[in-house]
DOKETOR-552847 format. One record per residue (C-alpha): residue number from 1; residue in one letter; z, y, x. Coordinates in steps of 0.05 Angstrom, whole numbers, plus 5000, padded with zeros to 4 digits. Example, Ala and Ser with C-alpha at 12.3 -4.5 7.8 and 13.67 -1.06 7.14 Angstrom:
<num 1; residuo a; w 5156; v 4910; u 5246>
<num 2; residuo s; w 5143; v 4979; u 5273>
END
This chain:
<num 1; residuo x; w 9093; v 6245; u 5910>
<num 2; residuo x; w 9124; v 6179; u 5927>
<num 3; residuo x; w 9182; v 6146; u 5967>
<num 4; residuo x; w 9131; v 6078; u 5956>
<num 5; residuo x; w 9198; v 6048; u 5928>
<num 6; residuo x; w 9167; v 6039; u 5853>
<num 7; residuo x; w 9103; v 6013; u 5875>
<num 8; residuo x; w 9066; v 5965; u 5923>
<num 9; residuo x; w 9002; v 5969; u 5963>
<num 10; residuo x; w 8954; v 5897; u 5963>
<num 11; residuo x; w 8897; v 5905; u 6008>
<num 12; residuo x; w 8835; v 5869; u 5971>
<num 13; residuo x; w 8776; v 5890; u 6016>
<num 14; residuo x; w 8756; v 5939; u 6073>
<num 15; residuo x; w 8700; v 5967; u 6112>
<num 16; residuo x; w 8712; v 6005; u 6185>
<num 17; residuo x; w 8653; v 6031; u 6228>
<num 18; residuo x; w 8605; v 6034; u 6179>
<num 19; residuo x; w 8606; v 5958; u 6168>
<num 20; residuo x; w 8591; v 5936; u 6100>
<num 21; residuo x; w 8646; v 5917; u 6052>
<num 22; residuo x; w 8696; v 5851; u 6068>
<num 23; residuo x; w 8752; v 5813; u 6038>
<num 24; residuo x; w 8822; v 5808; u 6073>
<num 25; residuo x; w 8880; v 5748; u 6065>
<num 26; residuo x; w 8924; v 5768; u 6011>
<num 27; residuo x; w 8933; v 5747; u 5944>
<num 28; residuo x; w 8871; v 5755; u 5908>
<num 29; residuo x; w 8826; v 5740; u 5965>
<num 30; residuo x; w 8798; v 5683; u 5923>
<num 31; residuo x; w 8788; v 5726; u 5856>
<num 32; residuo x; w 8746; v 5792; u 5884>
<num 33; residuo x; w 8688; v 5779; u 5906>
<num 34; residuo x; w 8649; v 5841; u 5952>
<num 35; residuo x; w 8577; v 5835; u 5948>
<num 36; residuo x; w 8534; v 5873; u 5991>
<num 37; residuo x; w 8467; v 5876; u 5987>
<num 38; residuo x; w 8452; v 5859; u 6062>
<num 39; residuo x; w 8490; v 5855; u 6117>
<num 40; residuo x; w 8460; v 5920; u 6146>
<num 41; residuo x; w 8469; v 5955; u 6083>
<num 42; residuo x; w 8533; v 6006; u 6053>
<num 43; residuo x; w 8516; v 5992; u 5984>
<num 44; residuo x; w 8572; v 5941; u 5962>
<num 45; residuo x; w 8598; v 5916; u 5900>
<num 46; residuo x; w 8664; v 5890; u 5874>
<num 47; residuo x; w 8671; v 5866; u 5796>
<num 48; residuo x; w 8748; v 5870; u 5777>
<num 49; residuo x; w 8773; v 5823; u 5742>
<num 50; residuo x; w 8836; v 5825; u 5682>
<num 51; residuo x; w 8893; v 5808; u 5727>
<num 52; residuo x; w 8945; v 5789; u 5672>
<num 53; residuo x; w 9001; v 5787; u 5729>
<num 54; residuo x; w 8999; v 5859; u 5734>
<num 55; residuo x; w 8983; v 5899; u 5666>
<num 56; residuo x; w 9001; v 5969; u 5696>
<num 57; residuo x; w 8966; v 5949; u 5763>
<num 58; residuo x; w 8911; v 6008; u 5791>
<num 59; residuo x; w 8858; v 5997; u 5849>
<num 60; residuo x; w 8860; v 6057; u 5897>
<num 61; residuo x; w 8797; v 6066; u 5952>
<num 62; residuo x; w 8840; v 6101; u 6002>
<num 63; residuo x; w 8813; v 6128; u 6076>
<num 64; residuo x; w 8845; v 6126; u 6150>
<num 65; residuo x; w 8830; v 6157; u 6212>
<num 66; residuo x; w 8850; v 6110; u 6272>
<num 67; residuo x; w 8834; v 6119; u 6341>
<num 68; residuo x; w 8851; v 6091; u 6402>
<num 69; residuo x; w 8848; v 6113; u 6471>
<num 70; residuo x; w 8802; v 6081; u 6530>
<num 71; residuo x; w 8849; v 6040; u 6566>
<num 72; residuo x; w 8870; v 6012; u 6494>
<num 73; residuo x; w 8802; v 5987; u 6475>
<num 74; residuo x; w 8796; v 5953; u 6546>
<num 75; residuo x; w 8863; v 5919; u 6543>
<num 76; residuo x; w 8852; v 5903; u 6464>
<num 77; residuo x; w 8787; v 5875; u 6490>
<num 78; residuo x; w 8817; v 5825; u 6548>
<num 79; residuo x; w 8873; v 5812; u 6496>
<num 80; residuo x; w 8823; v 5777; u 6454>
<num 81; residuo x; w 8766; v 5749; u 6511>
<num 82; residuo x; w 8817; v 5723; u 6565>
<num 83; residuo x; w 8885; v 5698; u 6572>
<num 84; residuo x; w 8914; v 5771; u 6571>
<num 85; residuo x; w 8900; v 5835; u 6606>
<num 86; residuo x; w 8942; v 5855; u 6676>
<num 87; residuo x; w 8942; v 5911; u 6717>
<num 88; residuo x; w 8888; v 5899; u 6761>
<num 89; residuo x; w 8844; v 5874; u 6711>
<num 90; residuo x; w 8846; v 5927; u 6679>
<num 91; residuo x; w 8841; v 5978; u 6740>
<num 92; residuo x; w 8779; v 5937; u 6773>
<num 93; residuo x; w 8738; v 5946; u 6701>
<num 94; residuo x; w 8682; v 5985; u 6729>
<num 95; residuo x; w 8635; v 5965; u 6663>
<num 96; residuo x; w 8627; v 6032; u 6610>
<num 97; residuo x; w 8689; v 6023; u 6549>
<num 98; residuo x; w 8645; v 6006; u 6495>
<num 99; residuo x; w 8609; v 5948; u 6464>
<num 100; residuo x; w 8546; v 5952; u 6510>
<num 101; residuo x; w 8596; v 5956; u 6573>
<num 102; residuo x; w 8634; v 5883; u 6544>
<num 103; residuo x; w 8572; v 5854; u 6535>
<num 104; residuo x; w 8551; v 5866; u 6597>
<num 105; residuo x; w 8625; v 5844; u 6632>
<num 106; residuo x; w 8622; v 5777; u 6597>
<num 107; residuo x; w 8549; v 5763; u 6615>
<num 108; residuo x; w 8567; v 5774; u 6681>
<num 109; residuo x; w 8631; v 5728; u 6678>
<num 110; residuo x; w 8584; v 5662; u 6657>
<num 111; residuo x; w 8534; v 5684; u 6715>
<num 112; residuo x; w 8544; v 5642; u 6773>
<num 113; residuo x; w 8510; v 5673; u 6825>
<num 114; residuo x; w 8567; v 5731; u 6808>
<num 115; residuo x; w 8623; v 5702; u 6797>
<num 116; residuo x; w 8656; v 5629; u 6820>
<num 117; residuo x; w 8672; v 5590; u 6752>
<num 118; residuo x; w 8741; v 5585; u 6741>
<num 119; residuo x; w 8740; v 5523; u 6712>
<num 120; residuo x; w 8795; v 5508; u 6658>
<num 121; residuo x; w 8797; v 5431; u 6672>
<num 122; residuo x; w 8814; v 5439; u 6750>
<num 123; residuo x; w 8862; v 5497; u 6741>
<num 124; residuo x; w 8888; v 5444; u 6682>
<num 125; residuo x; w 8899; v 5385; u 6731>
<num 126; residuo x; w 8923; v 5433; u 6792>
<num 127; residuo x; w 8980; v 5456; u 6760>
<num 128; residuo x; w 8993; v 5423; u 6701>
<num 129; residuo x; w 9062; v 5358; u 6709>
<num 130; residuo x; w 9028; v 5295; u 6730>
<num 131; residuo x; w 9063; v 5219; u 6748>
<num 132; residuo x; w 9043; v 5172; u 6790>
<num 133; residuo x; w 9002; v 5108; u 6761>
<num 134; residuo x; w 9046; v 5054; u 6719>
<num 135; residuo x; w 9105; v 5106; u 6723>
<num 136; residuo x; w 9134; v 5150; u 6658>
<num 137; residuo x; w 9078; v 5189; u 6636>
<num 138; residuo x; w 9097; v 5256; u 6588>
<num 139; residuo x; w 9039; v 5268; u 6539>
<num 140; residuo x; w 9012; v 5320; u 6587>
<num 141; residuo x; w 9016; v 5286; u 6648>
<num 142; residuo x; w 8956; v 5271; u 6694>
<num 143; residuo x; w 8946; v 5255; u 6768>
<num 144; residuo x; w 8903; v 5275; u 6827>
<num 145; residuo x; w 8829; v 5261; u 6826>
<num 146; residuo x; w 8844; v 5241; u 6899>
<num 147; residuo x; w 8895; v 5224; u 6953>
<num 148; residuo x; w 8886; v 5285; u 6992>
<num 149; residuo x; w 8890; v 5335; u 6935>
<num 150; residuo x; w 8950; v 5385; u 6937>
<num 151; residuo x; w 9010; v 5356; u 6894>
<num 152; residuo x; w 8988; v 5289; u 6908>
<num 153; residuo x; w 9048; v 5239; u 6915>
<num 154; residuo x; w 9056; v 5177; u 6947>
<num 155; residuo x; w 9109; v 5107; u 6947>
<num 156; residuo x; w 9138; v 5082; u 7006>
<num 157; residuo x; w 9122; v 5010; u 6968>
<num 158; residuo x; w 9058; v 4981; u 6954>
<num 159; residuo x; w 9063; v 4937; u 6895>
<num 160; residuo x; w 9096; v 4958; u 6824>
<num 161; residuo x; w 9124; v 4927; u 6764>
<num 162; residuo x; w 9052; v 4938; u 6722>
<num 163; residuo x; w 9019; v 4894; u 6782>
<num 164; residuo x; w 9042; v 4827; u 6730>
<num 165; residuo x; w 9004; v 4778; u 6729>
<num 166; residuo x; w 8939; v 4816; u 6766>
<num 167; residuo x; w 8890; v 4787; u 6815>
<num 168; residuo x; w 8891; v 4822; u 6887>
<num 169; residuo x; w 8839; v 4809; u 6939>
<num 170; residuo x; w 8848; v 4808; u 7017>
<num 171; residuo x; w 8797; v 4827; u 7048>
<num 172; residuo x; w 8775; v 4834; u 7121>
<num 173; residuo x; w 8783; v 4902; u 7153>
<num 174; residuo x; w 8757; v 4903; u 7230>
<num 175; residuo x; w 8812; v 4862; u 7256>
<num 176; residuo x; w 8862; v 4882; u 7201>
<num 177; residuo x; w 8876; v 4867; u 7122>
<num 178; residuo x; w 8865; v 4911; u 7071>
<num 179; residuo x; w 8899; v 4886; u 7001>
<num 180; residuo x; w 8863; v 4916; u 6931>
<num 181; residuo x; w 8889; v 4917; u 6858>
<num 182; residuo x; w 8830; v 4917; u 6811>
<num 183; residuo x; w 8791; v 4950; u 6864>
<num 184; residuo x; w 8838; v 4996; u 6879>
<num 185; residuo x; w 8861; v 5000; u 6957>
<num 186; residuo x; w 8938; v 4985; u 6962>
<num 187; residuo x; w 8953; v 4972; u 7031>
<num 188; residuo x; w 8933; v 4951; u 7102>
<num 189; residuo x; w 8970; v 4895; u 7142>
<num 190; residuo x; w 8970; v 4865; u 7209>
<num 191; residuo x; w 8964; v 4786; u 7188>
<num 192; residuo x; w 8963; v 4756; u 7127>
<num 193; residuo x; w 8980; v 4682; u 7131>
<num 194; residuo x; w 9038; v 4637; u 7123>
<num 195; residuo x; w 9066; v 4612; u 7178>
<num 196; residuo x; w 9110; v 4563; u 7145>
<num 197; residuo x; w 9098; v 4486; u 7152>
<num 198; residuo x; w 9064; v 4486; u 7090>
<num 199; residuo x; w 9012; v 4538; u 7082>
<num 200; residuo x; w 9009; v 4584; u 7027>
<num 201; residuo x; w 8957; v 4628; u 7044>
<num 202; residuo x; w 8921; v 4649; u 7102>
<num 203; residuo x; w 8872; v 4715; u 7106>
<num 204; residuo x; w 8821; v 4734; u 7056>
<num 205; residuo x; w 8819; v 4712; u 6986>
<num 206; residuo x; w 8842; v 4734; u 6916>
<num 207; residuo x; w 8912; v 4712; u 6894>
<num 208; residuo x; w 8950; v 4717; u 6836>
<num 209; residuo x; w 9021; v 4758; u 6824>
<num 210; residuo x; w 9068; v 4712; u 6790>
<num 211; residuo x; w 9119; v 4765; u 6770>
<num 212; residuo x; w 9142; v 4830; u 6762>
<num 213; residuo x; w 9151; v 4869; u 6834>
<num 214; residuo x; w 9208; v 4897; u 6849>
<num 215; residuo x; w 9196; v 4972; u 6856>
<num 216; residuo x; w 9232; v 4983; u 6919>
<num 217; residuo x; w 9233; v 4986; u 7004>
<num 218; residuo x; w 9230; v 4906; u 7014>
<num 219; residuo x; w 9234; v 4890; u 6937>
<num 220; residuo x; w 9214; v 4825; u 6926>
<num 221; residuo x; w 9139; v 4805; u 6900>
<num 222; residuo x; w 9119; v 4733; u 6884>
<num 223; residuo x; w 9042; v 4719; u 6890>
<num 224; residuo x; w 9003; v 4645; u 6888>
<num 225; residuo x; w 8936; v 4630; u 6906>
<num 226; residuo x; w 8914; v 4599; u 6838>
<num 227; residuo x; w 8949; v 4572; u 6779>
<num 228; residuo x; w 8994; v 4517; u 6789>
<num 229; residuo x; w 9011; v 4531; u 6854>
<num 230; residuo x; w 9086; v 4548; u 6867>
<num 231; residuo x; w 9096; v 4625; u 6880>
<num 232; residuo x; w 9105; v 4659; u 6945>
<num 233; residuo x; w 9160; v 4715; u 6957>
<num 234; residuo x; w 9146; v 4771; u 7017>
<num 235; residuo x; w 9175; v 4835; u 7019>
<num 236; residuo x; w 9146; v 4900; u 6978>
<num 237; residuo x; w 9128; v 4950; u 7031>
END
């Protein structure tokens, strides 16, 4: 008998359930080779090599009995085919605790006509942090596919620093003005025209930021309508 104090155990290989013969990490993964004669078949091979590292060194084939109860396999299994196995997961399994009965449990969980996807992207973008456009972004961070989406945020300011040097168009809208930044909807106003002696603008057309906004309640933004052509301040609302 032994205290296992003047020796040490290396696993080199192993076969469980019948299976045939495999290797396992350790250190001499790469130096015995098990050869099997099919993959169906018990009859396996292993040719040892001199292991000059360890001149007293023996090779034991040693057996276990291991056994686990039901509820174990079916939390083992959800360990390793979801995100991890709760409560009522594992209470609402009505599939038999066996290989035939997880087969059947994950065919059923790809079957649509059974099951709603849950779809990894969506859940992804629901909950994961997100910024609004031209802000900080973190490496992770993403935004509503659309303005009505839960989380979605919104600026009490229409125009923002990233706007530089950007056409926007004015367009028409019933007997309003909508204002677009690369196609992208920004605002609606009442009127759009100068009312100063000398016209700057007046209704639809695309002009031309000529600098930074200031990202504020009535910030300042400076817009002409085409090179050249001194710039305009209104207010950023």
């Amino acid at each position: 008998s032994s205290d296992s104090n003047d020796f040490t155990l290396i696993p080199v290989s192993r076969s469980y359930e019948k299976k045939p013969w495999e290797q396992v990490a350790g250190p001499y993964s790469g130096t015995l080779n098990v050869k099997c004669k099919s993959k169906k078949s018990n009859a396996c091979t292993v040719k040892v090599p001199i292991l000059p590292d360890l001149p007293d060194g023996k090779f034991f084939l040693m057996t276990f009995e291991h056994s686990i109860t039901k509820p174990a396999q079916l939390s083992r299994f959800f360990q390793q085919s979801t995100f991890g196995p709760t409560r009522e997961l594992l209470d609402s399994f009505s599939y038999a605790i066996n290989k035939k009965g997880f087969s059947k449990w994950i065919k059923d969980q790809t079957n649509s006509t059974l099951n709603e996807p849950t779809l990894h992207r969506a859940y992804f973008r629901k909950n994961a942090d997100f910024a609004i456009n031209d802000e900080s972004k973190s490496e992770f961070g993403f935004s509503p596919q659309h303005p009505c989406d839960i989380n979605s945020r919104w600026r009490d300011y229409s125009f923002v620093g990233a706007d530089f040097a950007k056409d926007f168009v004015v367009k028409a809208l019933g007997d309003k003005f909508l204002i677009e930044i690369e196609g992208e909807p920004r605002t609606v106003v009442d009127v759009f025209e100068d009312k100063g002696t000398t016209p700057f603008y007046s209704g639809e057309g695309t002009y031309l930021f000529c600098y930074t906004a200031h990202e504020k309640v009535d910030g300042h933004i400076g817009f002409r309508e085409f090179a050249g052509r001194p710039c305009k301040d209104l207010n950023n609302h």
